[in-house]
C-alpha positions in Angstrom: 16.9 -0.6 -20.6 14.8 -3.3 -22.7 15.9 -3.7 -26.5 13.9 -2.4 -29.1 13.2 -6.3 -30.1 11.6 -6.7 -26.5 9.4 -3.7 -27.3 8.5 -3.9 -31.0 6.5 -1.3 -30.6 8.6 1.4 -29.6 10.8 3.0 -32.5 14.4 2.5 -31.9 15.2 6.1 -33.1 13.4 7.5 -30.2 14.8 5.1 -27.5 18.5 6.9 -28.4 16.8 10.6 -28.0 18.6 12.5 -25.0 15.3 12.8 -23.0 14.2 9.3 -22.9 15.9 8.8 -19.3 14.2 12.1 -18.4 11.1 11.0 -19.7 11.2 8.0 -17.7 12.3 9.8 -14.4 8.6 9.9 -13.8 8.8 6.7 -12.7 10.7 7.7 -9.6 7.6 10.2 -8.8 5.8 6.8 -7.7 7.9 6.0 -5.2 6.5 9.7 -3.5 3.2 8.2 -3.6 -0.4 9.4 -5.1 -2.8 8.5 -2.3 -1.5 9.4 0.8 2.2 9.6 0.4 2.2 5.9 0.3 4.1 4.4 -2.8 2.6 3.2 -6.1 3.2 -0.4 -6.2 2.5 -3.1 -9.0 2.3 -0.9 -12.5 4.6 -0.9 -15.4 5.0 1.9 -17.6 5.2 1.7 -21.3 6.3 4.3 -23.4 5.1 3.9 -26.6 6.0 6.4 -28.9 7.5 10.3 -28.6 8.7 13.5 -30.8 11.8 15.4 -30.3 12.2 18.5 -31.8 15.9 20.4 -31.8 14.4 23.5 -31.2 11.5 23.1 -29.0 12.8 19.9 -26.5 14.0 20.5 -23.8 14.4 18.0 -20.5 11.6 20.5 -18.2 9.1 20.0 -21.2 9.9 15.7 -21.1 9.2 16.0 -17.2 6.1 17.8 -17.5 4.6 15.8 -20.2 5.8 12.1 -17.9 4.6 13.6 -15.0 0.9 14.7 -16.6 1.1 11.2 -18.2 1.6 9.5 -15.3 -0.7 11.4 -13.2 -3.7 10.9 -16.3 -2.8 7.2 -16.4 -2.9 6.7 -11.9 -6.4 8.6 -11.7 -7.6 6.1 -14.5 -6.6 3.2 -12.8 -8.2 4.0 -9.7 -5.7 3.3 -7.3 -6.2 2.2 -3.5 -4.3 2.0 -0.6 -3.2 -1.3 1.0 -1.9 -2.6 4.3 -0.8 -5.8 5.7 -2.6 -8.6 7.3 -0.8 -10.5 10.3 -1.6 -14.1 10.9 -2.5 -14.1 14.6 -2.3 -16.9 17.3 -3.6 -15.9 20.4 -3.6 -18.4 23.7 -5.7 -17.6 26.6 -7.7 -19.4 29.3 -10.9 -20.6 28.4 -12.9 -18.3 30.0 -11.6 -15.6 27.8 -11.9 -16.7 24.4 -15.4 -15.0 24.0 -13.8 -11.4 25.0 -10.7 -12.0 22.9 -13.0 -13.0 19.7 -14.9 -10.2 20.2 -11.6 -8.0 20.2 -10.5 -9.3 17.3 -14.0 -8.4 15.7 -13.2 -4.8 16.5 -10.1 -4.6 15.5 -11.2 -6.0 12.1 -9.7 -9.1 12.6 -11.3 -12.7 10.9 -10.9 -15.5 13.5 -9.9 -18.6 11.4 -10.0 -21.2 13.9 -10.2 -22.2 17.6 -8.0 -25.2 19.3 -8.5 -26.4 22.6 -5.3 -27.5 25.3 -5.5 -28.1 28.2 -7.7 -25.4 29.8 -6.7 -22.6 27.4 -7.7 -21.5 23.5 -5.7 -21.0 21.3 -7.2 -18.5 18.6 -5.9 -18.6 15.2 -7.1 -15.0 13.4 -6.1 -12.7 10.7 -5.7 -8.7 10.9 -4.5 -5.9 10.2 -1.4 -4.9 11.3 -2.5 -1.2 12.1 -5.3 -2.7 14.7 -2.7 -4.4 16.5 -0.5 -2.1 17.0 -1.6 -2.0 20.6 -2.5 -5.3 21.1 0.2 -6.6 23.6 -1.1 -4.0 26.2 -4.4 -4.9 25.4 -4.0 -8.8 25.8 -2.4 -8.3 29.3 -5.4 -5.8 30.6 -8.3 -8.3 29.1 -6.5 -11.7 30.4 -5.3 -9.7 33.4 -1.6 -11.3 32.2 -2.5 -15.0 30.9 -2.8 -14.3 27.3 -0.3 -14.6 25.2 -0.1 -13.8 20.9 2.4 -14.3 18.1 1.8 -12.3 14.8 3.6 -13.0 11.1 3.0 -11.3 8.3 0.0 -13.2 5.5 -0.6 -10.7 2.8 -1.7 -7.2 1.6 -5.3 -6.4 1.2 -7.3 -3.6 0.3 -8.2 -0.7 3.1 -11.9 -0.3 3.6 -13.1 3.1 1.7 -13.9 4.0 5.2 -11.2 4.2 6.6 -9.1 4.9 3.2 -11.2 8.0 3.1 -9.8 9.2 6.8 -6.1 8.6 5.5 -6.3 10.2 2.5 -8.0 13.0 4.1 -5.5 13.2 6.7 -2.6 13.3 4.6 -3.9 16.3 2.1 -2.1 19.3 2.6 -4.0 22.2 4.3 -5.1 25.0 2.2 -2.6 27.2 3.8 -0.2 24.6 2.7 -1.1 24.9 -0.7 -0.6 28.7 -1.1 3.0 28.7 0.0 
């Protein structure tokens, strides 16, 4: 827990209230995801001020408010989803580096470079990790078992709202789901 004196803004009477933790439990809600299940990455919360009455609080009324909080504050942000982009070095005979670039185009892969040696090309690309899920198989049928790849991870980008869209969609819960 930060120190009132890292927070100046938060009143040290209310950082000792009983319901603070429960309050902050909301957090864990992230972890369950918004869009998709997927997890809510790169936010901070910051609780800024709260009431506590002996009467009327009680910890199902702290979850509530963090969870409606929370919820308010993710559909303001606008959140998105995210996936990782693989670095990509694929070598195959000459006289299949046309096909394989145009693979990689379809797969939404960026070709970042080509290299000549020796009779093969070696492709240098970036893409998603979801389009190459496949891509060993695929490799062996285009270069009828002369190409080969390596893949590391680069970074996280943003999914296209295309194919965001289809994800979220596909993750909602039917509306028989929803009634039970």
């Amino acid at each position: 827990m930060e120190t009132p004196g890292r927070w100046p803004h938060v009143q040290k009477q209310w950082l000792h209230k009983p319901y603070l933790f429960t309050s902050l439990k909301v957090i864990d809600a992230a972890s369950r995801g918004y869009l998709a299940g997927c997890p809510v990455v790169d936010f901070r919360v910051i609780l800024c001020d709260g009431s506590y009455h002996e009467v009327d609080s009680s910890e199902i009324a702290f979850k509530l408010a963090g969870s409606k909080a929370f919820k308010k504050a993710i559909e303001q942000a606008k959140p998105c989803l995210i996936e990782p982009i693989m670095n990509v070095e694929i070598t195959v005979p000459e006289n299949y580096a046309g096909d394989i670039m145009g693979n990689l185009n379809g797969r939404r892969g960026r070709v970042q470079g080509m290299d000549a040696k020796g009779g093969s090309t070696v492709i240098k690309a970036q893409a998603p990790l979801s389009e190459m899920l496949t891509y060993a198989s695929d490799l062996t049928s285009m270069t009828q078992g002369r190409g080969t790849y390596s893949m590391e991870f680069s970074h996280y980008d943003i999914v296209p709202q295309p194919i965001a869209d289809k994800i979220i969609q596909a993750h909602k819960p039917s509306a028989a789901e929803e009634e039970e």
